[in-house]
Structure formats: structure tokens, C-alpha cells
C-alpha positions in Angstrom: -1.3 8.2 22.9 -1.4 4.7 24.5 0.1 1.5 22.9 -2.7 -0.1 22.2 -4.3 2.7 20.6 -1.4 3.6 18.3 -0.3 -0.5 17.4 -4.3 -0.6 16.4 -3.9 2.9 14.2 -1.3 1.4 12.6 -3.3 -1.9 11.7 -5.5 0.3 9.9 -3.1 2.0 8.3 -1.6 -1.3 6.9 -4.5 -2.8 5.5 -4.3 -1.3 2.3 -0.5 -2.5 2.4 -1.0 -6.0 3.3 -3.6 -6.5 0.4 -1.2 -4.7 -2.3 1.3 -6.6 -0.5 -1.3 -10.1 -1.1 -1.8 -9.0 -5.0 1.7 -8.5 -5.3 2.8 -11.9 -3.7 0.1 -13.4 -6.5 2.3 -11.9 -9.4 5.7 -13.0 -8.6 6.3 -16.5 -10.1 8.5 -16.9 -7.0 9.3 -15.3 -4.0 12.5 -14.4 -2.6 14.1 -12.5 0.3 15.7 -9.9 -1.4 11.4 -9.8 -2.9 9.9 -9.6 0.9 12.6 -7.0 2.0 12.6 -5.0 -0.6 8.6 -4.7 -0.4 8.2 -4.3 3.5 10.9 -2.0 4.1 9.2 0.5 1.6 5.8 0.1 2.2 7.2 0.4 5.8 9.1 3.3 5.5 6.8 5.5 3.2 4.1 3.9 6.2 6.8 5.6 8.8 7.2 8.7 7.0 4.3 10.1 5.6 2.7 10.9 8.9 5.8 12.5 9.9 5.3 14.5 6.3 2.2 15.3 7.5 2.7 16.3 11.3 5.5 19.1 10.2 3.5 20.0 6.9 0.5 21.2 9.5 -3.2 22.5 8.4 -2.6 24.6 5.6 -1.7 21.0 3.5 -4.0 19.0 5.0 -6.9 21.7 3.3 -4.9 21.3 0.4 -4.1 17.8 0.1 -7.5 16.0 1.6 -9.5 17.3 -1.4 -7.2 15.0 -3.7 -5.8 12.2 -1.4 -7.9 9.8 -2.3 -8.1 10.1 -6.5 -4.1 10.1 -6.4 -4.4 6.6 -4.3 -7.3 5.4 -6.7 -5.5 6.5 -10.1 -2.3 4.9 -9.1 -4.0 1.6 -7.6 -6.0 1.7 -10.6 -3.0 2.3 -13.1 -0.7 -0.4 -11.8 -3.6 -2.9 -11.7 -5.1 -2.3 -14.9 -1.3 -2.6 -16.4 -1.3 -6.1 -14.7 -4.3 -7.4 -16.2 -3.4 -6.1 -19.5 0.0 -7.7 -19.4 -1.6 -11.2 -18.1 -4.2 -11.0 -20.7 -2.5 -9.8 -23.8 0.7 -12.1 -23.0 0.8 -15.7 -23.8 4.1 -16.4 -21.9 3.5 -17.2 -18.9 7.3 -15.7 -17.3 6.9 -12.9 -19.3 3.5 -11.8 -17.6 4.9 -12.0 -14.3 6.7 -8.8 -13.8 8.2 -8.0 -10.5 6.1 -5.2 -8.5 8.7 -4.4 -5.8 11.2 -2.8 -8.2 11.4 0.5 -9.9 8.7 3.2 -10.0 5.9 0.5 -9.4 7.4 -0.7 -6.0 7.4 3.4 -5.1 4.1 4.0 -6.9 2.4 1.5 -4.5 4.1 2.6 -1.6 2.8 6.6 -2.0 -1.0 5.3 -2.6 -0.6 2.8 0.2 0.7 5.6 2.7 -1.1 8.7 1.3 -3.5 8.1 4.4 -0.8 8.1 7.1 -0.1 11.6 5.8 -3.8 12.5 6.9 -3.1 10.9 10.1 0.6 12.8 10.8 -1.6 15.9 10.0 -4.8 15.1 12.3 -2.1 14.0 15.0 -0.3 17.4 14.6 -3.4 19.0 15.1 -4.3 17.5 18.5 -0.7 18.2 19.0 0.2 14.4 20.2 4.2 13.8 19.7 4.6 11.9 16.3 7.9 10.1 16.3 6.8 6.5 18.6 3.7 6.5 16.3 5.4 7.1 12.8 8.1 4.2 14.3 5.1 1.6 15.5 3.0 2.4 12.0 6.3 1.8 10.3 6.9 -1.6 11.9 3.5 -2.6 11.8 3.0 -2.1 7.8 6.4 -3.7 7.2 5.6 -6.9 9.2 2.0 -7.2 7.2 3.6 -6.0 3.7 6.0 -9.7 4.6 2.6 -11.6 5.3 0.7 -10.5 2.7 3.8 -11.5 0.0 3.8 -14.9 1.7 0.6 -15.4 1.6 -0.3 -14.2 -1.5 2.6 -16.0 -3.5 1.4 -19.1 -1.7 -2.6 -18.6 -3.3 -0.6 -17.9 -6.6 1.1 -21.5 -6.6 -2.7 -22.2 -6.3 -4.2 -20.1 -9.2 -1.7 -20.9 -11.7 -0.2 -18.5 -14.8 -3.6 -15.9 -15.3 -2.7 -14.8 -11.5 -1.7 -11.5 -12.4 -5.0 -10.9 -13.2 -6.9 -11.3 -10.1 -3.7 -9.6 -8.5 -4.7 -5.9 -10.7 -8.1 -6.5 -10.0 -7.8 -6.5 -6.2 -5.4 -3.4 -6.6 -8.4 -1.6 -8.5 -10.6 -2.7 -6.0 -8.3 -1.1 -2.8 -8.2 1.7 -5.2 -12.3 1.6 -5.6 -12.5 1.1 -1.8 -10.4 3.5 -1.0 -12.2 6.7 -3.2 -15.6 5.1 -2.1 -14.6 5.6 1.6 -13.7 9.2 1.0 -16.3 10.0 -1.0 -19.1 8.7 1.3 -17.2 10.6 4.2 -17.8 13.7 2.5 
């Protein structure tokens, strides 16, 4: 597999990342380092790793696995968001709304929905029996660096919105989620 072709597999593959990575720069009331590394090097590491999961785990999981894939991303997309706008609706306090989504089980929550289709590609790349480990390393690299924009950019729109961010930050989680189930069910 050519450069080109694999740095442009793993800009799709970091799409989903980079717009979590947006909605979760819109949450934060403010955005650190420790915030950006913490976020990019999971999202880039599950990004790394799951195709990897995938290339050794071989057909018999991708049968297994591509029947669900895409109601485990869209449940936990949809879970983490709807938990956001709950909190920013039924909280008046502004700093109490704004919980920090690149800690705990939510930071590795969004990193499995936002990789489970790198798994699908490890598998597919198994399959046609193409060598995984310069891939998984590019994919990795790729979805960290647009996990970094996406925070900056995203806290940057939130200095913008004001304190009901976290709002439109679970509502464009739901809607990867959405987008994400729609693509697989229309594939079908």
C-alpha cells in the first residue's frame, strides 16, 4: 500500500475523531496541554491499535463483529452526548456543566466508538493480506494530530457560544453516532 493511499485511509478514519475531538474542545471551559495530550494520544492510539486488533483477529470476527459495529459506536456516541446535554440543561452552574471528556471511562468510551471502524479496516487489510504495522502507525499519527485540531478548534467556537455549549457539543456526538449507524445501515 502506497503513502498516499494509506495517509488518505487514515483521514477517513479520523473524521469521526476530529469531530468528537471538536464537541469535546466545546465542553471544556478551558483548554490545557495535559487536555490536548491526553485526548490525541488515545484517540491515537485506540486509532493505531484497533486495526492491528483486527488484522490478527482475521475473518471469523469480522462476521462476528460487522453485524454490531456500528450500534456499539451509535449507543456510546449517543450515551455520552445525551449525558452532556442533560448535564448543560438541568445544571444552572455554569463550571459545574462543563465536565472534562478526556478523563476516565468517557475519554476511553469515545476512543472505542471512534476507532471501532479501524478494526473493520485491520480486518479487510488482513484479508487482502497487505502488511499492517506502517498503516496502523500513519492512522495512529494521523487521528492524534486531528484529535489536537479539533480540541483547538472546538474550545476556540466554545469561547464563542458561551456557558449552554455542552449542549451543541452532545448533539454533534449524537449526530456522528446517527451518521455513523446511517452509513452502515444504508451499506447493507
Amino acid at each position: 500500500m502506497n503513502l498516499p493511499t494509506i495517509f488518505g485511509l487514515a483521514a477517513a478514519l479520523a473524521m469521526d475523531a476530529f469531530a468528537v475531538a471538536l464537541a469535546a474542545g466545546l465542553n471544556l471551559p478551558s483548554l490545557t496541554g495535559r487536555h490536548l495530550f491526553r485526548m490525541a494520544f488515545h484517540f491515537g492510539l485506540f486509532q493505531a491499535l484497533m486495526p492491528i486488533a483486527g488484522w490478527l483477529a482475521g475473518r471469523s470476527l469480522h462476521r462476528s463483529l460487522a453485524a454490531y459495529d456500528h450500534w456499539i459506536a451509535f449507543a456510546l456516541l449517543t450515551l455520552i452526548g445525551g449525558k452532556m446535554i442533560f448535564d448543560t440543561l438541568s445544571n444552572q452552574d455554569p463550571a459545574a456543566v462543563r465536565n472534562d471528556p478526556t478523563r476516565g471511562k468517557t475519554l476511553i468510551m469515545l476512543a472505542v466508538a471512534t476507532s471501532i471502524d479501524a478494526l473493520a479496516v485491520g480486518i479487510s487489510l488482513g484479508m487482502l493480506g497487505i502488511d499492517i504495522w506502517r498503516p496502523a502507525a500513519i492512522i495512529g499519527l494521523v487521528c492524534a494530530a486531528l484529535t489536537a485540531i479539533g480540541m483547538i478548534l472546538g474550545r476556540n467556537a466554545g469561547n464563542l457560544l458561551g456557558q449552554r455549549v455542552g449542549a451543541a457539543g452532545g448533539l454533534i456526538l449524537i449526530a456522528i453516532g446517527v451518521k455513523i449507524l446511517w452509513e452502515h445501515l444504508m451499506a447493507s
